[in-house]
N, C-alpha and C positions, 0 to 999 in steps of 0.2 A: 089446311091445318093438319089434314094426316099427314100428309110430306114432312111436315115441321117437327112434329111427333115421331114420324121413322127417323129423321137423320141424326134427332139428340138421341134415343135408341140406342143407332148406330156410332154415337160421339163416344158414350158411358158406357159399352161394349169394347170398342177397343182402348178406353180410359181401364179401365178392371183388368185385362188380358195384359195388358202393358205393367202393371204392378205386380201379376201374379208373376207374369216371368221374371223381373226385378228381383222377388222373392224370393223364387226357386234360383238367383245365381252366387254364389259362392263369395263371404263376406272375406275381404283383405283389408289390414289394418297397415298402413306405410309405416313401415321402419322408421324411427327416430333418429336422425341425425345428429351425431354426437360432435358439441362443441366443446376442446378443451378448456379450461377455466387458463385465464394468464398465471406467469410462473410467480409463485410467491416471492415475499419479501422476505429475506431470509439473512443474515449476514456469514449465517455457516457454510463453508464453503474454502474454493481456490480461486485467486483473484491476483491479477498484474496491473499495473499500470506505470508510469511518468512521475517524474515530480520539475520541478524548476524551483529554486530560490538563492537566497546567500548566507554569507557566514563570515567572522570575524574572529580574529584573533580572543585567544582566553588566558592570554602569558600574567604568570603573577610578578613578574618584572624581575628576575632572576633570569634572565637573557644573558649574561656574558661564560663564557667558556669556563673559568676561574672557579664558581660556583662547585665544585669539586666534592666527592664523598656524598652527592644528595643531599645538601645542607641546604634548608630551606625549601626542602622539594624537589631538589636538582635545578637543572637547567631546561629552560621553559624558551623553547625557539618563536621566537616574535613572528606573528603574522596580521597583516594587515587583512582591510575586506577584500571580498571581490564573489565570484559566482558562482553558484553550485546548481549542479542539475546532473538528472540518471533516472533510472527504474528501479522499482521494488516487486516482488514477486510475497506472497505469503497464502497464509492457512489461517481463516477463524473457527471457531468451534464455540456455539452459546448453547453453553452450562444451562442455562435457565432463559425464560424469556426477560431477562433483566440483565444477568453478567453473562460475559466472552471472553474468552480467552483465546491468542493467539501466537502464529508465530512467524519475522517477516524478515527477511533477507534482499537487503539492496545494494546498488553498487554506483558511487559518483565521479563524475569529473569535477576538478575543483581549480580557481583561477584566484587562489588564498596568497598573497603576496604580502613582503616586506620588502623594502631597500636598504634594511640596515644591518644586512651579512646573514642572520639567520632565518630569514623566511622569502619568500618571491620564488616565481618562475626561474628556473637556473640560468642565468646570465654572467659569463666570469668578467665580461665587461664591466657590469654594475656591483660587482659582487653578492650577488641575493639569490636565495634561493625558493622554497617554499611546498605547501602539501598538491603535489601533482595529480592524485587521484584517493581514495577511503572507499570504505567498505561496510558493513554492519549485519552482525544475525542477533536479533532481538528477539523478546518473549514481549507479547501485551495481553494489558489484564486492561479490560473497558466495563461501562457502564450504561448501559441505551436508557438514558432521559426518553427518551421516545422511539419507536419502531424503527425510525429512520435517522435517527442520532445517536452517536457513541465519542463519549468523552472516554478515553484511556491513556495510563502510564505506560512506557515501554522502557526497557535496557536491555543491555548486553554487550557482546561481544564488540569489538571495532579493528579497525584497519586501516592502513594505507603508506603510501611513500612520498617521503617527506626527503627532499632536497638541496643539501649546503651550498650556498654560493662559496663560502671558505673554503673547504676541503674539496670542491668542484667531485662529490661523490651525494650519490642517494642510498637509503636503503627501508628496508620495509617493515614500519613499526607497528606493534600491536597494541590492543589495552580495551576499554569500555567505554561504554556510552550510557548515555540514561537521558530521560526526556519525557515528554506526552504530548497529545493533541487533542483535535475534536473531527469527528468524520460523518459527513451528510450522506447519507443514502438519496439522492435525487432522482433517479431511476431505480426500477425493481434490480437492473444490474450495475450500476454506476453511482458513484462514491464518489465524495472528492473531501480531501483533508487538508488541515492545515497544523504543523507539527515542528515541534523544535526537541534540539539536540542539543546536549553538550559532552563534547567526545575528549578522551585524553588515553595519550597513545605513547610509547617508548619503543627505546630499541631492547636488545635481549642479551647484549652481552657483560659479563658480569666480571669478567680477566680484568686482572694487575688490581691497582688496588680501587676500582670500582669509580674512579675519578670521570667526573660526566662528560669529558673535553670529545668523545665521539659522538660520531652520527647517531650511530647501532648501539649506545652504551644505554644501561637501564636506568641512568640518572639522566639522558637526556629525552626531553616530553617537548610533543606538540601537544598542544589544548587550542579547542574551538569551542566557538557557538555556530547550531545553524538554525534557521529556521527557510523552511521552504510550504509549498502548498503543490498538492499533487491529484490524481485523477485515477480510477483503478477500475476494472471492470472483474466482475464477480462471475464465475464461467457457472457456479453452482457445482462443481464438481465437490461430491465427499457432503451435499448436503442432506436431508432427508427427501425423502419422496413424496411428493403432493398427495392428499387424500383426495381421490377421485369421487364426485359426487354420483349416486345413483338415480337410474331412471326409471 
């Protein structure tokens, strides 16, 4: 029984000496490992992407040469459907967590043909010609129904060269566009929209007596419709800076 006695004694003896020293050693608390929060959903920023779709002629049936002085509108170069596809590049900025405003500059290839002398890919066999490629720098003003949705108008500027099978010459008309769509935010950095246009575009020359029988003259107009759907990624450049939370 004493034996039993000394060796709990001696148990609760070094149980005590083992906590005293635990006590006397130096308390460290581990640094907090910091995890960033993911990048917000933001639609202000710089953003590129893609598009693909088509487009069709918008002639208000003033097609023939004859049409002379911009009578009726001028002369409106016939184009049939076919393909449209290219990239856009832009800038959004939201004004409020509700309106944005932006601005977006894109550039197409276009497969918009006629067979009937004033539109088509340039062919002197067929005689037809048609819009080879267009352009656009637009302003958009949208509206986010939700964080990740944005219904917006856009116009502006327009471009492109448009090609006679007649006169077997092209050259490079300018004028406007105007349009709108709808864009999903599906990712905190990817988008995808779906958007239509309708462009109308002339040449610049205005000599003799202003008769629309040229290419380049300011009484002769190509007009489209397009509508395409496209895909954009949002780089966040030019956006605001996340509130980091504290610890």
């Amino acid at each position: 029984m004493k034996k039993l006695l000394s060796a709990a004694s001696l148990i609760a003896l070094a149980l005590s000496a083992g906590s005293a020293l635990a006590a006397d050693l130096p308390y460290r608390k581990d640094t907090p490992v910091y995890v960033p929060p993911p990048p917000p959903l933001t639609w202000t920023g710089v953003y590129a992407g893609a598009n693909l779709g088509g487009g069709w002629g918008a002639g208000s049936g003033n097609s023939n040469y004859w049409n002379t002085f911009g009578l009726n509108g001028g002369v409106t170069n016939n184009l049939g459907g076919g393909v449209i596809g290219g990239g856009q590049v832009g800038y959004n900025y939201s004004l409020t967590p509700m309106f944005l405003v932006g601005l977006e500059t894109d550039f197409q290839g276009t497969s918009l043909s006629s067979g009937n002398g004033n539109g088509g890919p340039y062919s002197p066999a067929a005689g037809n010609g048609g819009l080879e490629w267009f352009g656009t720098v637009r302003g958009r003003v949208g509206v986010t129904l939700m964080p990740t949705l944005l219904i917006y108008g856009t116009g502006g500027f327009a471009y492109g060269q448009y090609r006679s099978g007649w006169t077997e010459s092209s050259a490079i008309q300018t004028g406007w566009t105007a349009g709108g769509g709808v864009e999903y935010m599906f990712l905190p950095n990817w988008s995808a929209k779906l958007e239509y246009l309708y462009s109308d575009i002339s040449g610049g020359n205005t000599n003799g007596y202003n008769a629309g029988i040229g290419i380049n003259n300011v009484n002769n107009h190509t007009r489209w419709n397009t509508v395409r759907a496209g895909v954009s990624y949002h780089f966040n450049l030019g956006a605001p800076a996340p509130v980091l939370a504290k610890y």
